[in-house]
N, C-alpha and C positions, 0 to 999 in steps of 0.2 A: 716382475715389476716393470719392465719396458713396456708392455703394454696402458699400465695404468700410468706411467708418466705421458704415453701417446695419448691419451683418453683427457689426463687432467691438463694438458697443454692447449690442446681445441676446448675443451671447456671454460679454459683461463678465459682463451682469447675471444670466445662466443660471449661470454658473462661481462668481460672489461668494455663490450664492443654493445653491448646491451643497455651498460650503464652508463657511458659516454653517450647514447644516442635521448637515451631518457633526459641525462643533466643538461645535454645541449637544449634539449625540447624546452625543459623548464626554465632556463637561462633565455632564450630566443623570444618564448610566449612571454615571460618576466617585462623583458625587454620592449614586447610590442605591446604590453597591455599600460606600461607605465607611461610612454610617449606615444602611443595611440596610432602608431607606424605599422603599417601592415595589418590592419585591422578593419571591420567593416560589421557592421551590424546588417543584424537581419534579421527578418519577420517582426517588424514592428518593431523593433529594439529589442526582441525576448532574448534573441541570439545576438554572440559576438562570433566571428568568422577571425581566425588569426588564420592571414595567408601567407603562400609561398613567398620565398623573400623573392623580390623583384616581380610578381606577377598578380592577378587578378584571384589565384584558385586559392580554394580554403585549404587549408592541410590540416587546420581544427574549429570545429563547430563548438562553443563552451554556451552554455544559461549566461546571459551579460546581467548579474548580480553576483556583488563582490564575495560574500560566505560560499556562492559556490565553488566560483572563482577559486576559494582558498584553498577551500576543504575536500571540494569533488575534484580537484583539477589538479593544482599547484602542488597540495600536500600529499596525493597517491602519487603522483609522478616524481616528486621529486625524496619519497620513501622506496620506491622501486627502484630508483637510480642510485641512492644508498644498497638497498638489499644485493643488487647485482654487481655492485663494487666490491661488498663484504665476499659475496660469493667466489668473484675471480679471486679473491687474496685467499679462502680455505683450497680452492681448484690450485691454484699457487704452491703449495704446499707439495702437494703432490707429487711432483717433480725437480722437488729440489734433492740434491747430493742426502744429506742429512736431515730425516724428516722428521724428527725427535728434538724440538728446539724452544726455549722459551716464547720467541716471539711467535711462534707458529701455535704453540699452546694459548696463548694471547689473541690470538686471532678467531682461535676457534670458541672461545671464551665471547669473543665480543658478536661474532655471530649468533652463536648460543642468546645470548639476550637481550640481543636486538631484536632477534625473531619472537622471544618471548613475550617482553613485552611490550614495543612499541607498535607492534596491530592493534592490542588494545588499547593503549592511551592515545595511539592517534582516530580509533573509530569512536570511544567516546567522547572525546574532545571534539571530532566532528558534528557527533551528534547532538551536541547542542548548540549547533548555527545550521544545520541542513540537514534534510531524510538522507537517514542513510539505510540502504537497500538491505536485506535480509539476506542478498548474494558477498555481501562483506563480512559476515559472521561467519561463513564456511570460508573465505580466503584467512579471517583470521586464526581458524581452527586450522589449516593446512601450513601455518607460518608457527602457530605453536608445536606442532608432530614435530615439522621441521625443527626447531630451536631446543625439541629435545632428544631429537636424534643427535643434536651437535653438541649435546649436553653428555651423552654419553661417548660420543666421539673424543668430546676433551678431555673425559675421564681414562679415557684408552692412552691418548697422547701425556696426559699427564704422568700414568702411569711407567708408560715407557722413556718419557722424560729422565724420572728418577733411574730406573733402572738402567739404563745410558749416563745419568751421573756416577751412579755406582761403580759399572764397569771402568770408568775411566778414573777414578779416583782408584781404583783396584788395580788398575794399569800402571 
């Protein structure tokens, strides 16, 4: 088991450090797109340029209309930056003393169906304000695999949950 604690401790802090950089993204772009701060059109207006803070360079090219804005931009990133928060709290697990625990059961439960369903009600919700691409239906099929791998993951957890109740009411 030391290894799989060394394993899900860089994965915590790769996943936590993932989803921080996503929420910052969506909070910063949130920020310049509402006050217009670091921002810069181009090509005609078709683009919006949100740039470096303090500088001239782009650090994101977006479509300067708002549904894409929302649904190609704002609402993958800041779904990603959930996903990768969910994911550091199941990597979390891993290396804890006691791995058999309700909130940890809880966790993998709510990953489970986050992944389930919310690819889908966020791509079709998108899609009816903006094209969305053919290459979002296989990220939604690879978020489903996932959300049912953690389905039976929780099933595993749950199970050992009780039988860790038992023993200790047996103790």
């Amino acid at each position: 088991m030391g290894y799989t604690k060394i394993v899900s401790r860089i994965l915590y802090v790769a996943a936590m450090a993932a989803s921080l950089c996503y929420l910052f993204t969506v909070l910063y772009s949130v920020i310049c797109l509402l006050t217009g701060w670091s921002t810069q059109q181009h090509g005609n207006g078709l683009y919006l340029h949100i740039l470096v803070p303090f500088t001239q360079q782009p650090l994101l090219v977006v479509d300067n209309n708002m549904p894409y804005i929302i649904f190609s931009f704002l609402l993958p990133l800041t779904l990603y930056g959930l996903f990768f928060w969910l994911s550091a709290n199941v990597f979390r697990i891993f290396f804890q003393q006691k791995l058999f625990t309700q909130p940890h059961f809880r966790h993998l439960v709510v990953f489970c169906l986050t992944n389930l369903i919310v690819p889908l009600i966020a791509v079709f919700t998108a899609r009816m304000f903006v094209n969305v691409e053919n290459e979002m239906w296989m990220l939604v099929a690879v978020h489903f695999v996932l959300g049912l791998f953690a389905y039976f993951l929780a099933g595993i957890f749950r199970q050992g949950l009780e039988l860790q109740n038992e023993k200790d009411l047996f103790i």
